[in-house]
Backbone as a printed PyTorch tensor [residue, N CA C, xyz], in Angstrom:
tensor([[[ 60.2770,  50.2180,   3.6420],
         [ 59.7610,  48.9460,   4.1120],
         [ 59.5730,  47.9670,   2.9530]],

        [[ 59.0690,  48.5330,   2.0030],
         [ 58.9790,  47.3700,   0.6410],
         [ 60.6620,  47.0740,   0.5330]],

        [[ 61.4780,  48.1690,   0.2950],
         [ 62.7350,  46.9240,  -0.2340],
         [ 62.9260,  45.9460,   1.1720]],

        [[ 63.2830,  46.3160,   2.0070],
         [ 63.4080,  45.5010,   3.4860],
         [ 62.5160,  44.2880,   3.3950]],

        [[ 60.7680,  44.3610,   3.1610],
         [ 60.1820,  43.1000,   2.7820],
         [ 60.1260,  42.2770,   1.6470]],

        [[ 60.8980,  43.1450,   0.8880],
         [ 60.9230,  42.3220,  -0.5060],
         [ 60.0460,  42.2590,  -1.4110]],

        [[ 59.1330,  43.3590,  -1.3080],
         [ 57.8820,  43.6430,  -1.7970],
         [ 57.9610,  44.7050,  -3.1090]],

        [[ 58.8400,  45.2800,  -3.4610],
         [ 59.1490,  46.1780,  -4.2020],
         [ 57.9220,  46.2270,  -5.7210]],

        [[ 58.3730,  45.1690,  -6.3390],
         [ 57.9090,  44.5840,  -7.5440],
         [ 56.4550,  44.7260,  -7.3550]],

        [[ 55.7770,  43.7940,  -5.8310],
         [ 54.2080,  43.7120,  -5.5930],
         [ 53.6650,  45.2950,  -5.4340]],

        [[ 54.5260,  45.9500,  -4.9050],
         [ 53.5800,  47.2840,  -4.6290],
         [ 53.9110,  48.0180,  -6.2220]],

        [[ 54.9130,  48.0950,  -6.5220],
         [ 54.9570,  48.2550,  -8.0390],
         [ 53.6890,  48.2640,  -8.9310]],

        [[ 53.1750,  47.2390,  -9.4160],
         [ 52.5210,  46.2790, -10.1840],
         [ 50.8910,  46.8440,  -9.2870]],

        [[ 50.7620,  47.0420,  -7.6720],
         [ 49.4170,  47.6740,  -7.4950],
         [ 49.5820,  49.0830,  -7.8800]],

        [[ 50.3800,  49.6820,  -7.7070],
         [ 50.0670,  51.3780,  -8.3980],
         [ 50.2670,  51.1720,  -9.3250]],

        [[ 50.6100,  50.5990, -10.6280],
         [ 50.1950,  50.4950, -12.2810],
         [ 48.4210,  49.8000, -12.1870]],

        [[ 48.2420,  48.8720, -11.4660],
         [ 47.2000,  48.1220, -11.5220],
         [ 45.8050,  48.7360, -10.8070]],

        [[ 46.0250,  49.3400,  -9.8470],
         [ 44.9420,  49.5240,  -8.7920],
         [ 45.2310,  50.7720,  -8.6220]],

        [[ 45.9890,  51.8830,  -9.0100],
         [ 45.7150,  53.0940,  -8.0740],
         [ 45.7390,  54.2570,  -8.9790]],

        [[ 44.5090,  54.9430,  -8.8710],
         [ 43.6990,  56.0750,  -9.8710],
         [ 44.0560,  57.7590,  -9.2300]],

        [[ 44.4680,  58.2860,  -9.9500],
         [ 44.6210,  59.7770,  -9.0160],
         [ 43.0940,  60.7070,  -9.4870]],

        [[ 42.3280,  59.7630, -10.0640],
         [ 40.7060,  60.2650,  -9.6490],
         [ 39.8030,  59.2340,  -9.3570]],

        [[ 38.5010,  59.1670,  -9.4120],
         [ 37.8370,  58.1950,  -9.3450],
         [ 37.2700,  57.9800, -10.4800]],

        [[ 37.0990,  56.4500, -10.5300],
         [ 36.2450,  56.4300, -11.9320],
         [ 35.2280,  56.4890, -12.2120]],

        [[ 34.3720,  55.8750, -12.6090],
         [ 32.6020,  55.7630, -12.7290],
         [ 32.2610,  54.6320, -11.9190]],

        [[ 32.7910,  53.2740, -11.8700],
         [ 32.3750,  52.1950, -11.0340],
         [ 32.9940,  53.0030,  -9.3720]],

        [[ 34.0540,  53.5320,  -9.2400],
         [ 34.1040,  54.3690,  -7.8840],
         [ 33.0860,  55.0060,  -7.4850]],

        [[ 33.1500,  56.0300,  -8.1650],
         [ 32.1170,  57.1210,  -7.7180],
         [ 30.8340,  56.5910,  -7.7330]],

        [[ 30.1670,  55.8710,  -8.3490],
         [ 28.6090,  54.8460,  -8.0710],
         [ 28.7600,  54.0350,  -6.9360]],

        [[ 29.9430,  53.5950,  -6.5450],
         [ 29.9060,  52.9080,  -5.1070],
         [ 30.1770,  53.9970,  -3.9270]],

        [[ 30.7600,  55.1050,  -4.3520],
         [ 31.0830,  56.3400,  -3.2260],
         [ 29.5310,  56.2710,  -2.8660]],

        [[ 28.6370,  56.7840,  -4.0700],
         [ 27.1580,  57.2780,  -3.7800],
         [ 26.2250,  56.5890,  -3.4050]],

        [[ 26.7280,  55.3470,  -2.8230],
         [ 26.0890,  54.2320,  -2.1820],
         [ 26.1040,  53.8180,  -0.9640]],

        [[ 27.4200,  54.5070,  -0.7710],
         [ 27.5000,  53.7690,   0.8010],
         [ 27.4480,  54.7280,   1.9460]],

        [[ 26.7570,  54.2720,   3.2560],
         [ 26.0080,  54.5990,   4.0770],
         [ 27.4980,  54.6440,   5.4390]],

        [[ 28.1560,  55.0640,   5.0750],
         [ 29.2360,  55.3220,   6.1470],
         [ 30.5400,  55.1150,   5.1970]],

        [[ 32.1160,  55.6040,   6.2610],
         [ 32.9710,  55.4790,   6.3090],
         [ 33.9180,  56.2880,   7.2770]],

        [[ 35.1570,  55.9920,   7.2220],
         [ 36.2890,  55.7810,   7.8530],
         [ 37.3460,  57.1350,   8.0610]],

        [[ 38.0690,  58.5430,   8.2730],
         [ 38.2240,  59.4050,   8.2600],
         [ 39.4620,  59.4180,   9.0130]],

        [[ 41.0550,  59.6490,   8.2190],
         [ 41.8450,  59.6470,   9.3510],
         [ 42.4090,  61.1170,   8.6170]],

        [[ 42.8460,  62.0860,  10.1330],
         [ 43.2520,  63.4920,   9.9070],
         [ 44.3090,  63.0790,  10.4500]],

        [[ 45.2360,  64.0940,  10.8690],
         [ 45.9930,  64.4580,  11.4220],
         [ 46.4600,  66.2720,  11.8100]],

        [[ 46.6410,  66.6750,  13.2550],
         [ 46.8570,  67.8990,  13.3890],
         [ 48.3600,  68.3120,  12.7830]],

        [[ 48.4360,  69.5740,  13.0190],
         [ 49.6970,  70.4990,  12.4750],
         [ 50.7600,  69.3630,  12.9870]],

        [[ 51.2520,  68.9140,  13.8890],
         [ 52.1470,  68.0770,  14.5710],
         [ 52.5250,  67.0730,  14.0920]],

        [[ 51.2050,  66.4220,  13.3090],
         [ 51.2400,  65.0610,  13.2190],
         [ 50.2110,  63.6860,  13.9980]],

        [[ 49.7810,  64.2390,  14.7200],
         [ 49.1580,  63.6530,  15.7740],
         [ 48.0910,  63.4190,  15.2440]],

        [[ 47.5690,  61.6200,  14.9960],
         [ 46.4860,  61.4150,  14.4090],
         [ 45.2390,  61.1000,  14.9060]],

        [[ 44.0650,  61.0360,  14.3430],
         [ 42.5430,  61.1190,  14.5980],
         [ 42.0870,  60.0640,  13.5790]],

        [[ 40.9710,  59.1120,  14.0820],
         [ 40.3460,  58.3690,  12.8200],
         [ 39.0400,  58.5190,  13.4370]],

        [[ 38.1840,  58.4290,  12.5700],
         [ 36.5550,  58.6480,  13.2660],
         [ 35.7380,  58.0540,  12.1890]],

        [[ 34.7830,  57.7040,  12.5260],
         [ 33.7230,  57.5420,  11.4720],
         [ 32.4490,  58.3610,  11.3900]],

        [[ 32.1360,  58.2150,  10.1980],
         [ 30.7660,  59.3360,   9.2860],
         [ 29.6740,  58.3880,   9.0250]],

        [[ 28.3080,  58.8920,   8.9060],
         [ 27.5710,  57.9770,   8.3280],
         [ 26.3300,  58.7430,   8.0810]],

        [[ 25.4280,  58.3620,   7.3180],
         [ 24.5320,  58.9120,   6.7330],
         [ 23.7040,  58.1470,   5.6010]],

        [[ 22.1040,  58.4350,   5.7140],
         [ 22.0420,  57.8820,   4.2120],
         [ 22.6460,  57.4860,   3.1200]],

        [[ 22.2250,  56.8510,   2.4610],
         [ 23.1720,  56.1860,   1.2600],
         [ 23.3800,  57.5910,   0.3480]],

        [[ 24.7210,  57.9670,  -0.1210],
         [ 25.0260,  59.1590,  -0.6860],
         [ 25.2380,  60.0710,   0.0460]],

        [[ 25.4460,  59.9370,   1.1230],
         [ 25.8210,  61.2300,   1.9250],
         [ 27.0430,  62.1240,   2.1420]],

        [[ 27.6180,  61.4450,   1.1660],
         [ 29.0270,  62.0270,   0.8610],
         [ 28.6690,  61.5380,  -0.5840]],

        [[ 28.9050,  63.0880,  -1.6010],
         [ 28.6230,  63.7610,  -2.4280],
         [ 29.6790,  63.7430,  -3.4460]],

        [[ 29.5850,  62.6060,  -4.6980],
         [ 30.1990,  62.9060,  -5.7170],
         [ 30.3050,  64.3990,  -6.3340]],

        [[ 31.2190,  65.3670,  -6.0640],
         [ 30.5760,  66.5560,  -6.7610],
         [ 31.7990,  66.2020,  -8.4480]],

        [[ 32.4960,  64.9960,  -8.7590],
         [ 33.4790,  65.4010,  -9.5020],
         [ 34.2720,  64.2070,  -9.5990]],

        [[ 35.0350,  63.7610, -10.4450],
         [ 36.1790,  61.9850, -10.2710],
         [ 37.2310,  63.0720,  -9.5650]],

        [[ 37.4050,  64.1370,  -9.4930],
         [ 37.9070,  65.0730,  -8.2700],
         [ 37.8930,  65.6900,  -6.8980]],

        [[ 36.5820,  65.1160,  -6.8450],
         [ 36.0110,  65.9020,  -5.4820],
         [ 34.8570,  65.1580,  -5.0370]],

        [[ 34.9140,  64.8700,  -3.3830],
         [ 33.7590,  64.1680,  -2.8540],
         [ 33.4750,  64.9340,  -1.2280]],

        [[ 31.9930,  65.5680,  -1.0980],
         [ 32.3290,  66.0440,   0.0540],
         [ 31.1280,  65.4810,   1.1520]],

        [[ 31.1440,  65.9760,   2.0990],
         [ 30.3530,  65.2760,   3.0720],
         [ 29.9290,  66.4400,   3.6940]],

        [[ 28.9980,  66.2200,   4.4830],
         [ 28.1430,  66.8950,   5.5190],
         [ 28.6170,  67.0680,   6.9700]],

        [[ 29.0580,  67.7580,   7.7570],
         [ 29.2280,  67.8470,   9.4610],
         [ 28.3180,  68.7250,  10.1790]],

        [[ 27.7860,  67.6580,  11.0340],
         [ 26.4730,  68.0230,  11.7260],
         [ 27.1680,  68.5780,  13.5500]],

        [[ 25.8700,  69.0920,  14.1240],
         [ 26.3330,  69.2820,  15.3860],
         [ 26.5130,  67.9940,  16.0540]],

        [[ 27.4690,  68.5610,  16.8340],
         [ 28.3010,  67.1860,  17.2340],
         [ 28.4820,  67.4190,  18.8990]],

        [[ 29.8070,  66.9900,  19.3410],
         [ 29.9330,  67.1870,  20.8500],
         [ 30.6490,  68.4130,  21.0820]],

        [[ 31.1830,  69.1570,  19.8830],
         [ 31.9720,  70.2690,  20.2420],
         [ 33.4450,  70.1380,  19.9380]],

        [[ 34.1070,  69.0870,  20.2540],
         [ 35.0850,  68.6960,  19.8130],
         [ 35.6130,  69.4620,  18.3480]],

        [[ 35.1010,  68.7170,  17.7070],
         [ 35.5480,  69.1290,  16.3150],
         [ 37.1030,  68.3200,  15.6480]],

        [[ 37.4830,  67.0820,  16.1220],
         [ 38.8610,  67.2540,  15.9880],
         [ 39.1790,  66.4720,  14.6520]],

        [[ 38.4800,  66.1350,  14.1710],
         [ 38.7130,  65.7680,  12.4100],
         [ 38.8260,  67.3730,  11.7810]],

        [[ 37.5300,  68.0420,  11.7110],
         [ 37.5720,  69.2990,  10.9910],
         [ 38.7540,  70.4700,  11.5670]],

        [[ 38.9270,  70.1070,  12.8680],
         [ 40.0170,  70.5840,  13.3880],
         [ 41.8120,  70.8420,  12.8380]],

        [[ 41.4360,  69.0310,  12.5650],
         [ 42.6460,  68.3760,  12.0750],
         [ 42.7400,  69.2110,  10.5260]],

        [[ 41.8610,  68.9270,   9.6720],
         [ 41.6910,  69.4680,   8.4880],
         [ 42.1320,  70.7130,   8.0350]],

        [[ 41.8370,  71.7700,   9.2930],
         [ 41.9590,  73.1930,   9.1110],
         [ 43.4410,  73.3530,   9.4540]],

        [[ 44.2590,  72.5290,  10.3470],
         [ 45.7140,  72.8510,  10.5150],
         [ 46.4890,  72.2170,   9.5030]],

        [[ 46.4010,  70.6650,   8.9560],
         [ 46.9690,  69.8380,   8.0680],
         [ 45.7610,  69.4030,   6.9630]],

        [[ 45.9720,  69.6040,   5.7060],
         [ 44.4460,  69.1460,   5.2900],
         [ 44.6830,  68.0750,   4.6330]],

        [[ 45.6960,  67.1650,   4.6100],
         [ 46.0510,  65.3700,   4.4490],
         [ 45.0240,  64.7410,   5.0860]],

        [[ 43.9300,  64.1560,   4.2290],
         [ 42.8290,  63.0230,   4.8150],
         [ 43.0720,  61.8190,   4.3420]],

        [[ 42.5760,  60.7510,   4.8420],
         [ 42.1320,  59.6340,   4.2240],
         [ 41.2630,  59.4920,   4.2410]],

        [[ 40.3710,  58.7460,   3.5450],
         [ 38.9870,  57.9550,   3.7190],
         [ 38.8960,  56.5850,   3.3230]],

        [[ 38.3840,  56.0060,   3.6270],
         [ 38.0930,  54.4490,   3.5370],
         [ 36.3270,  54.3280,   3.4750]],

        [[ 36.2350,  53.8510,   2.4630],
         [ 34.9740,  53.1910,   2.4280],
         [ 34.8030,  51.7290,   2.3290]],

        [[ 33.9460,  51.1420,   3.2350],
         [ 33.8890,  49.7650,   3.1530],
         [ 32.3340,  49.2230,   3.2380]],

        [[ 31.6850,  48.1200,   2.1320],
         [ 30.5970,  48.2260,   1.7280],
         [ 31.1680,  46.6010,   2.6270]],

        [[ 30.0690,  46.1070,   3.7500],
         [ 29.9350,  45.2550,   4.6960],
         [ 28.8850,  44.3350,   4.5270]],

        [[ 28.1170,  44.8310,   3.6210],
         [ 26.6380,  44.0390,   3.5610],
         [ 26.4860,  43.4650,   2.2080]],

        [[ 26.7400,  44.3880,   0.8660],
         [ 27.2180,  43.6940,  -0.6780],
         [ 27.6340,  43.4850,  -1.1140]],

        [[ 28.7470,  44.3350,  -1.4230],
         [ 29.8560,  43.7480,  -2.3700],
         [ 31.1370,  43.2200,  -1.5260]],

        [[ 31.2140,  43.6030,  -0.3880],
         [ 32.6270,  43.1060,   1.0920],
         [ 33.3920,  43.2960,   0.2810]],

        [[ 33.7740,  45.0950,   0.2250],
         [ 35.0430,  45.4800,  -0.5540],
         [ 34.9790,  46.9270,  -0.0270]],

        [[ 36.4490,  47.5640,  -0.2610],
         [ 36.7310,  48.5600,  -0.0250],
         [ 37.2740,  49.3420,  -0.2780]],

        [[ 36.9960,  51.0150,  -0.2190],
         [ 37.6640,  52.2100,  -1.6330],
         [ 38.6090,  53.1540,  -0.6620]],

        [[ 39.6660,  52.9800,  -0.7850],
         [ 40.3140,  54.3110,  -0.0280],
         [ 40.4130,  55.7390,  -1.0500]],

        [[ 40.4920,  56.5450,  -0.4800],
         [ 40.1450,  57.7840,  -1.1580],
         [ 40.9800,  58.8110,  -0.3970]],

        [[ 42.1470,  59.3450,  -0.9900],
         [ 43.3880,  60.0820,  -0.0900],
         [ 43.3400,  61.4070,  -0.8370]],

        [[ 43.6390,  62.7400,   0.1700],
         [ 43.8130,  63.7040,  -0.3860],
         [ 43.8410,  65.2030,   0.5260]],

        [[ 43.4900,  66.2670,  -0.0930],
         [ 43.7660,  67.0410,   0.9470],
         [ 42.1550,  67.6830,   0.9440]],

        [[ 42.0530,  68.3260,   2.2000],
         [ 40.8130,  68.6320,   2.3070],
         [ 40.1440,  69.9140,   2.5440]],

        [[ 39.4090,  70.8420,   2.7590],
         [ 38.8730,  72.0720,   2.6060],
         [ 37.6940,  72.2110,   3.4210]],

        [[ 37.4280,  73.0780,   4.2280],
         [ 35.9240,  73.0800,   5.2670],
         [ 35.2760,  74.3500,   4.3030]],

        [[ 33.9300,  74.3970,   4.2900],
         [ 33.2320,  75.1000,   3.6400],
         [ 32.0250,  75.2470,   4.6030]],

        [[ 31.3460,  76.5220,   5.0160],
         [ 30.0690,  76.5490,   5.5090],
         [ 29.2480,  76.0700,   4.4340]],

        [[ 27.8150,  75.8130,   5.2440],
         [ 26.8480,  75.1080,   4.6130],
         [ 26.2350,  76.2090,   3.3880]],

        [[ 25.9440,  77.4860,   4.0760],
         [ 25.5040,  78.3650,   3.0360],
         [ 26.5260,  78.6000,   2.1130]],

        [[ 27.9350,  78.4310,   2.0080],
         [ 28.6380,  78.5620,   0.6170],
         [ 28.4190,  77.3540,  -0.3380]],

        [[ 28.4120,  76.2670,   0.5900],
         [ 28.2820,  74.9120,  -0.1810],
         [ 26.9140,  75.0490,  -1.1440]],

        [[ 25.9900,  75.3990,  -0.6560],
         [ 24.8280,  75.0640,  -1.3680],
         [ 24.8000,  76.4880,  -2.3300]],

        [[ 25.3540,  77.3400,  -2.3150],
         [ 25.3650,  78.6200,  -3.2730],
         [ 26.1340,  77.8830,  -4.0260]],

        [[ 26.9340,  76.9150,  -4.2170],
         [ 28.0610,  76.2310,  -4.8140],
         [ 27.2870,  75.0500,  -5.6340]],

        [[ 26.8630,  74.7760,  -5.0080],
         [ 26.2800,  73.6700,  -5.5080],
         [ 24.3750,  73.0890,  -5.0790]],

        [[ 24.1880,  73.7550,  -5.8960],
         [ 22.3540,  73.8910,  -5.0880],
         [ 21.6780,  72.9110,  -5.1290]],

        [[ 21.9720,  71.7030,  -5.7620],
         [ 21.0410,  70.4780,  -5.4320],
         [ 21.3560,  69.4230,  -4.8160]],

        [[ 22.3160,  70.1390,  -3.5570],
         [ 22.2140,  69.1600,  -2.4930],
         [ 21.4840,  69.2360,  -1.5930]],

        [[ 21.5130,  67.7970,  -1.2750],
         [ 20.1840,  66.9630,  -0.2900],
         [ 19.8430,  68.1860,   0.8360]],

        [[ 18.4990,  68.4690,   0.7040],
         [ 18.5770,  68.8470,   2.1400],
         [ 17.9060,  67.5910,   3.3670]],

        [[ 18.1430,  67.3210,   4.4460],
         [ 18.1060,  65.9820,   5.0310],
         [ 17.1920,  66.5660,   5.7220]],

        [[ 15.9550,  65.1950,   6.2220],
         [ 14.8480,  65.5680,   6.5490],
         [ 14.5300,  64.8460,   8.0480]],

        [[ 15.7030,  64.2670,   8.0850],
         [ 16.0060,  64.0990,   9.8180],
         [ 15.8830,  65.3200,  10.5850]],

        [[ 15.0130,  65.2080,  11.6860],
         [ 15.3130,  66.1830,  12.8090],
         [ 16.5470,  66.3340,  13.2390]],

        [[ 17.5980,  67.6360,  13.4690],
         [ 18.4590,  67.4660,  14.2980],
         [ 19.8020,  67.3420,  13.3880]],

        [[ 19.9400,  67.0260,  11.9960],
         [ 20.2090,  66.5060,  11.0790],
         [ 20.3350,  67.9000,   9.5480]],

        [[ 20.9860,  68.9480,  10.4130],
         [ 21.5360,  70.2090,   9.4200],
         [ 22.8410,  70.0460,   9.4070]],

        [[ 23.4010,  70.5330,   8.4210],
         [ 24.8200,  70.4070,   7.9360],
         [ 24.8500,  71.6980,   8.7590]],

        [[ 26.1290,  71.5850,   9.5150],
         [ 26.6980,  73.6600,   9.7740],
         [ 27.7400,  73.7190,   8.6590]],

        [[ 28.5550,  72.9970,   8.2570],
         [ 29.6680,  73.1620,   7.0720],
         [ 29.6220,  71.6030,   6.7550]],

        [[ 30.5890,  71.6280,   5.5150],
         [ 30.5390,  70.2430,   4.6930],
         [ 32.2790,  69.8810,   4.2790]],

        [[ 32.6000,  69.2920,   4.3170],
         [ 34.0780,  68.8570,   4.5930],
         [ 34.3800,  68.5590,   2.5610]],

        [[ 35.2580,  68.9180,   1.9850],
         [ 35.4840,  68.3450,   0.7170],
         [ 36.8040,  68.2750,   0.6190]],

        [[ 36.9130,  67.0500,  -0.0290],
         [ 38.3960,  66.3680,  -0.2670],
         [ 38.3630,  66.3410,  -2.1260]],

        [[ 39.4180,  67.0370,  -2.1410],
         [ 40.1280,  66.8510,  -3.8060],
         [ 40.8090,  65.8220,  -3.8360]],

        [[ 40.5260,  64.5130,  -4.0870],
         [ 41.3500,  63.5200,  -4.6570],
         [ 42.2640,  63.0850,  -5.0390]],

        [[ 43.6840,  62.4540,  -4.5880],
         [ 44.7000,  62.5070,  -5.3170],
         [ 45.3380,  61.3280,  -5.5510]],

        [[ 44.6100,  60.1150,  -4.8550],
         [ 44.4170,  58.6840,  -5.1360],
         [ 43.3690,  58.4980,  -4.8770]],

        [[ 43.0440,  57.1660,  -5.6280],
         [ 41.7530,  56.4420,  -4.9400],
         [ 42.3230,  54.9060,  -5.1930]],

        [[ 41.7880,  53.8700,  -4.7380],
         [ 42.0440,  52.2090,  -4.7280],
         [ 41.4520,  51.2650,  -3.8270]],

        [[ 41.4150,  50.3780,  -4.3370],
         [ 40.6180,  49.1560,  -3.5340],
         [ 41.4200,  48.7500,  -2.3940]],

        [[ 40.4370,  48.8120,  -1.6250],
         [ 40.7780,  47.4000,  -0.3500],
         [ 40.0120,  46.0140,  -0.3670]],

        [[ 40.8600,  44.9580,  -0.4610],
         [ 40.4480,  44.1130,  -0.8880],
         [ 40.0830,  43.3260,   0.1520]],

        [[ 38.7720,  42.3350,  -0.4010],
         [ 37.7140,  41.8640,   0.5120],
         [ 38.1940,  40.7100,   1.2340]],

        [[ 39.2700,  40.3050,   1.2040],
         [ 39.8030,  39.3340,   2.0380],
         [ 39.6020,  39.0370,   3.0100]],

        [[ 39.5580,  40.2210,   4.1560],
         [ 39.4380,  39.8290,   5.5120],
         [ 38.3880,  41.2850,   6.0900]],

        [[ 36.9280,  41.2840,   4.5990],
         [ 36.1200,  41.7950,   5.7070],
         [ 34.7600,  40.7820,   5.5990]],

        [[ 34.7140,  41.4330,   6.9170],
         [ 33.3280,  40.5040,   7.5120],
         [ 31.8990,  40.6560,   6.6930]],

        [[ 31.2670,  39.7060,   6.4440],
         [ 29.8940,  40.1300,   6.0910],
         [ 28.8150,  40.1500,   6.8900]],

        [[ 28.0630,  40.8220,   6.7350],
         [ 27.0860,  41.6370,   7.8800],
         [ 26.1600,  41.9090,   7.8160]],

        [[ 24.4990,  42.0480,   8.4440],
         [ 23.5730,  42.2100,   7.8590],
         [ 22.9040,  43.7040,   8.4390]],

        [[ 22.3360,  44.1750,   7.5060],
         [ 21.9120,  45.7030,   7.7430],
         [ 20.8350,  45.7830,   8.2740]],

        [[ 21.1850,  47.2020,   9.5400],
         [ 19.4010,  47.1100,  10.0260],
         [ 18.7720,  47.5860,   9.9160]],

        [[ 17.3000,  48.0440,  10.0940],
         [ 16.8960,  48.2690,   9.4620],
         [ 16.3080,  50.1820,  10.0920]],

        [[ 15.6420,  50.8490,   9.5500],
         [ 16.0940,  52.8950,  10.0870],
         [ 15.4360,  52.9260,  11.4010]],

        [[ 14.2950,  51.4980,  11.7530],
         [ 14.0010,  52.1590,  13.2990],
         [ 15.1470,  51.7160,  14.3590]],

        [[ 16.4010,  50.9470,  14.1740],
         [ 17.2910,  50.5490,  14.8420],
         [ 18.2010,  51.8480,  15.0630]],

        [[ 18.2240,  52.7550,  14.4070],
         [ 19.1140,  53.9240,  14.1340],
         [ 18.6880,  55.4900,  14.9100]],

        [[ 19.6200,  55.9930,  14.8990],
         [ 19.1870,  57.4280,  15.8030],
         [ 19.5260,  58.5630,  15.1610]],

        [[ 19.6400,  58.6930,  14.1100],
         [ 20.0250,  59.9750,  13.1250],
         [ 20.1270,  61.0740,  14.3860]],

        [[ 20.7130,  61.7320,  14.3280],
         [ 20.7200,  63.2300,  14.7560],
         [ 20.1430,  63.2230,  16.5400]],

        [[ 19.8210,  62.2830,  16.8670],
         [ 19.3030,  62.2880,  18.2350],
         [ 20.2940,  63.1060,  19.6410]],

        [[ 19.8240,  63.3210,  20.2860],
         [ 20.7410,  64.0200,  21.3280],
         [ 20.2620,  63.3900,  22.4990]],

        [[ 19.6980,  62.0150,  22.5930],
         [ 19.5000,  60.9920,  23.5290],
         [ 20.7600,  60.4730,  24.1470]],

        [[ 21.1100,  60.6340,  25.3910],
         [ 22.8600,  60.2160,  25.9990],
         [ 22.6440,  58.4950,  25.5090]],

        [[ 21.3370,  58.3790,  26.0660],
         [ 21.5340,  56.7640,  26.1220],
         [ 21.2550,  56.3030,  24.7060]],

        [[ 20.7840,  56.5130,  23.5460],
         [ 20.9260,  56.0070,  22.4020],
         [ 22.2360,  56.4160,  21.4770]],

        [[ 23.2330,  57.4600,  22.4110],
         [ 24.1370,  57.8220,  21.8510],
         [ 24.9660,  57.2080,  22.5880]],

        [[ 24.9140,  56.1830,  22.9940],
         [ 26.0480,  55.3920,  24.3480],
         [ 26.7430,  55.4130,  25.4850]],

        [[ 25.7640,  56.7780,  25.4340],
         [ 25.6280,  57.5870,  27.3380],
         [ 27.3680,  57.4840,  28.0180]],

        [[ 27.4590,  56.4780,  29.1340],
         [ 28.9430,  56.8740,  29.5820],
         [ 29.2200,  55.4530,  29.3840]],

        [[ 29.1250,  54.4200,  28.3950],
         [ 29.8460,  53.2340,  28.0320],
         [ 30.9580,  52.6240,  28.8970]],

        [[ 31.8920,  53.7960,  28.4120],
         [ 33.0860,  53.4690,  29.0370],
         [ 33.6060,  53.6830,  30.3250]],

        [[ 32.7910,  54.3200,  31.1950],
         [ 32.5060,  54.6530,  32.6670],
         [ 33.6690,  55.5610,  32.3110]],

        [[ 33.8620,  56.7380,  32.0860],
         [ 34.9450,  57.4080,  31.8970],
         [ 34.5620,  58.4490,  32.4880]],

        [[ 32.4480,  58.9240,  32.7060],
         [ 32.2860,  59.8050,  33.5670],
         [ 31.9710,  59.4580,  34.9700]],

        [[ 32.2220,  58.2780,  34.9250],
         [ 31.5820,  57.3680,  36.2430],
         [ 32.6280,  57.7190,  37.3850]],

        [[ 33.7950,  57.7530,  37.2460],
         [ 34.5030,  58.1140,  38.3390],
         [ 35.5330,  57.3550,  38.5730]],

        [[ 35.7900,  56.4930,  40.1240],
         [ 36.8780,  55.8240,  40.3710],
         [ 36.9650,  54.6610,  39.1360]],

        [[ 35.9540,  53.9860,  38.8410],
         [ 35.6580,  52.8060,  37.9180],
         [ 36.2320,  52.9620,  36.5890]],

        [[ 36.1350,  54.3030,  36.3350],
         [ 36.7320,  54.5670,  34.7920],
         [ 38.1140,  55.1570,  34.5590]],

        [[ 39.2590,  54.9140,  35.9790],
         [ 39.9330,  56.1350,  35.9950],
         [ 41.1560,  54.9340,  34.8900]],

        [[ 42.0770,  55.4530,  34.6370],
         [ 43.3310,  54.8140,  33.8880],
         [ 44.1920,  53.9020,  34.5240]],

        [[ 44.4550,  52.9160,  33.4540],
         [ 45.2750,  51.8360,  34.0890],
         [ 46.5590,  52.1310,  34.3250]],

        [[ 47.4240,  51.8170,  35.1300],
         [ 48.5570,  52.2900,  35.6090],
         [ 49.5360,  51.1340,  34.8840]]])
C-alpha cells in the first residue's frame, strides 16, 4: 500500500524517526500513568477482537523497556482476548492519554498468560488492588517488539471523572450497562436483515 500511495519515503523516515523495538523512559512513565487502553488479539484463524482494559493509573505494569503486563479480572466468561492470546499471541495495544497530554503509544508484540500466583512469585511487589471484586485470576504480559506514537491530531480532549462516577469490579447489570443494546430483550434486538 505505501508504494501504491506513494508513501514509501514517509513511512520510511517514521520507522528511523518514531519506532523503538523497546520502550524508553519517557514511554514507560507514560505506560505507568495511564488509566486504560486499547487491546487487539486475534484467534488461530485470524479472526480479530479489540477490547478495552482499565484500571488505576499503572495498572499495566512496567516490569522492563521489554515487558509490560496487566491484570485480568473476573469477567463474563468469555475470555476472548486471553483466548485469542493463548491460540495466536500477536497483540497490540494502544494507549491514549485523553485528558493531558492528547497523545498516543502503540505497543505491539507477542503475548503470554500467567496465573496470578506465578506472577507475584515472579514479581512480588505488585499492587495488590483494594477494590472489592477486583483480584487478578492471571495477568496478561506482552514482550515488546515495537513501540510508537500516535499522534494527537485527531484526539479529542476530555475531562476526567471523578472514582464515585466509576464501578471498579461491580457485578451490578445496571452499572455495567445491563441489556443496552436490547440484544436480551428479544424481538427489538433481533438483526437487521
Amino acid at each position: 500500500m505505501q508504494a501504491r500511495a506513494g508513501t514509501v519515503e514517509r513511512a520510511d523516515r517514521f520507522y528511523r524517526q518514531q519506532v523503538l523495538p523497546a520502550l524508553n523512559d519517557t514511554m514507560a512513565e507514560f505506560v505507568g500513568r495511564q488509566e486504560m487502553m486499547f487491546v487487539a488479539t486475534a484467534d488461530a484463524l485470524g479472526h480479530c477482537d479489540c477490547t478495552f482494559r482499565a484500571g488505576p493509573p499503572g495498572f499495566v505494569r512496567v516490569l522492563s523497556s521489554e515487558r509490560v503486563a496487566w491484570p485480568e479480572y473476573r469477567g463474563n466468561g468469555v475470555m476472548a482476548s486471553v483466548g485469542n492470546v493463548v491460540e495466536n499471541p500477536n497483540v497490540g495495544l494502544i494507549f491514549v492519554d485523553f485528558v493531558r497530554d492528547r497523545i498516543g503509544l502503540h505497543v505491539n508484540g507477542h503475548a503470554t498468560v500467567v496465573d496470578d500466583a506465578e506472577m507475584r512469585a515472579a514479581f512480588p511487589d505488585l499492587p495488590v488492588d483494594t477494590v472489592p471484586g477486583r483480584r487478578p485470576e492471571r495477568w496478561v504480559n506482552v514482550f515488546v517488539e515495537e513501540a510508537y506514537i500516535h499522534c494527537a491530531k485527531h484526539i479529542p480532549h476530555l475531562r476526567k471523572v471523578t472514582a464515585e462516577d466509576r464501578a471498579w469490579g461491580t457485578d451490578d447489570m445496571r452499572r455495567k450497562g445491563g441489556d443496552f443494546f436490547g440484544v436480551a430483550a428479544g424481538p427489538a434486538g433481533t438483526v437487521m436483515g
